[in-house]
N, C-alpha and C positions, 0 to 999 in steps of 0.2 A: 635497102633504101629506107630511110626513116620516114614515121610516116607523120605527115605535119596536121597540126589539128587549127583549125581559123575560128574566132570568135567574128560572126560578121553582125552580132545581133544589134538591135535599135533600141532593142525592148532591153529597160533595166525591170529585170522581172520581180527583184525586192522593192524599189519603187512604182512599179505600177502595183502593186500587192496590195503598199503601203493608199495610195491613189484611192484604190476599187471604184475602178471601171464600173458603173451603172445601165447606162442609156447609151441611144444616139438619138441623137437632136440634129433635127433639119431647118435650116432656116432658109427663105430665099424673099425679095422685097419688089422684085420683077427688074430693078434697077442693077443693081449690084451684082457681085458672083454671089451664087446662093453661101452658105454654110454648110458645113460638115462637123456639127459640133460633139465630139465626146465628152458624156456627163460624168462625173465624179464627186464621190462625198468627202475628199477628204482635199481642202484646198492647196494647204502646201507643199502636195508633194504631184497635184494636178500640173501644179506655177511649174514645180523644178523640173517636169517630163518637157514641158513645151520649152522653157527656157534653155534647158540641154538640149531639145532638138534646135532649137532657134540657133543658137551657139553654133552644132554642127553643118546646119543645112541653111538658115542665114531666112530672111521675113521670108523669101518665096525659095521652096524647092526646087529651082530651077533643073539639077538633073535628075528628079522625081527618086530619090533616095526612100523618102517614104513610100511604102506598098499600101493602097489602100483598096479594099474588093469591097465590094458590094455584092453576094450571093442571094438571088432570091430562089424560091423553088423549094419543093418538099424533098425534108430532110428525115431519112427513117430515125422513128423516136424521138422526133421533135415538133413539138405546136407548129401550126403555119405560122410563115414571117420570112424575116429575112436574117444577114448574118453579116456583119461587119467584121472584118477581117484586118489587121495593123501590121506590118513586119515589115522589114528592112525589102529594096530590093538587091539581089543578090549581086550583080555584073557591078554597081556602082559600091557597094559594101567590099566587093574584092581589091573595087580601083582604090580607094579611100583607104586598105590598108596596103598598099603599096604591089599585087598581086591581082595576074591576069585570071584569067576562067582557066586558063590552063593549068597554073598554077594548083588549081584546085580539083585537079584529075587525083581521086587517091586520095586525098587528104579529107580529114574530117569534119564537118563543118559544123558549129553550133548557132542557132539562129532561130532566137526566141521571138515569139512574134502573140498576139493577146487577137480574141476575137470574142464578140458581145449577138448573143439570137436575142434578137427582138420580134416582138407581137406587135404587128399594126392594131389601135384601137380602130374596134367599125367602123367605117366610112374615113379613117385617114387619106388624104393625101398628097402628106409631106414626101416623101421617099421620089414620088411621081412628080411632084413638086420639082426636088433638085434635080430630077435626072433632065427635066426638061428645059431648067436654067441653064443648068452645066452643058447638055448641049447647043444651047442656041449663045453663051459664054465662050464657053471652052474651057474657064476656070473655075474656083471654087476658093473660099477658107477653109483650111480645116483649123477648129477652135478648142480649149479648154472649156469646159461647161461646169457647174459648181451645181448641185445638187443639194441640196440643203435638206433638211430632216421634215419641213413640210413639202416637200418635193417640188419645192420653187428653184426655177433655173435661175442662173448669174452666167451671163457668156462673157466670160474672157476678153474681146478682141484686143486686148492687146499686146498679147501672147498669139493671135492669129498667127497660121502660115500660110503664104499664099502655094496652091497648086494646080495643075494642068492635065493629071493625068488620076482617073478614078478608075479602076477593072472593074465594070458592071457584068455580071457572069452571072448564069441560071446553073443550079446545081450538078442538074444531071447530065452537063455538058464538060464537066471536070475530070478529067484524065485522073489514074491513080498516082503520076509519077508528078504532079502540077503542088506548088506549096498550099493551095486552098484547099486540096484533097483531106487534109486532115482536120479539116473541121467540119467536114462535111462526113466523111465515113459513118457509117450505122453501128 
């Protein structure tokens, strides 16, 4: 039997290269769904990630195609903090290329995904912030953020996408065989 190999990734990983991923930036107003802003120094290739996702996945995710974690908890060899996590999710990446889970018994899969460890400064409490918009919500933006050389933010919104689904997870509750495992391994 030949053995079939799937590209199911989200992540163009010479354009997010091109990007460099920086920060995450939390925004929330008490009013609105909070934000889930990724910072980037380099704008035009920040525009073309959200814009290709917008294209694919349309203003709101509707069937939550983007993966987004949230890992907090101590990571060996790492500052405390936390760890934002990006990747495709996989069940809807298989339907999107025409192929069930089954399908993918055996077959090879590639599926690039980008993740940013961040250092709360003392006394933050952005992170705490969204988590408790987004539950008392249930949704969220996730945004393009513009990082600029004196480290002043530009948010995007209107490349925002709206979403429903964030995986808040603590480290040491992550199975070896789970796609967050390897960003957390020591």
């Amino acid at each position: 039997m030949e053995r079939i190999m799937m590209d199911t990734s989200i992540v163009d990983t010479q354009l997010w290269d091109q990007a460099q991923w920086k920060a995450v930036v939390f925004g929330a107003d008490g009013t609105n769904p909070p934000l889930l802003g990724l910072a980037f120094k380099n704008r035009e290739a920040a525009e073309q990630i959200f814009r290709e996702w917008r294209g694919m996945f349309g203003q709101v995710d509707s069937r939550e195609e983007i993966r987004v974690s949230i890992i907090e908890g101590e990571i060996p060899g790492e500052a405390p903090g936390y760890t934002v996590h990006i990747n495709g999710k996989l069940e809807e990446q298989l339907k999107r290329n025409g192929f069930h889970a089954h399908d993918a018994a055996g077959a090879q899969l590639v599926m690039a995904g980008r993740f940013q460890r961040m250092q709360a400064a003392n006394g933050s409490r952005n992170l705490e912030l969204f988590k408790h918009e987004f539950a008392r919500l249930g949704r969220y933006f996730l945004v393009p953020v513009i990082l600029d050389d004196q480290d002043k933010l530009e948010l995007l919104v209107e490349l925002a996408i709206g979403k429903c689904e964030v995986l808040l997870r603590q480290a040491n509750e992550i199975p070896e065989n789970d796609l967050d495992y390897g960003v957390i391994r020591g």
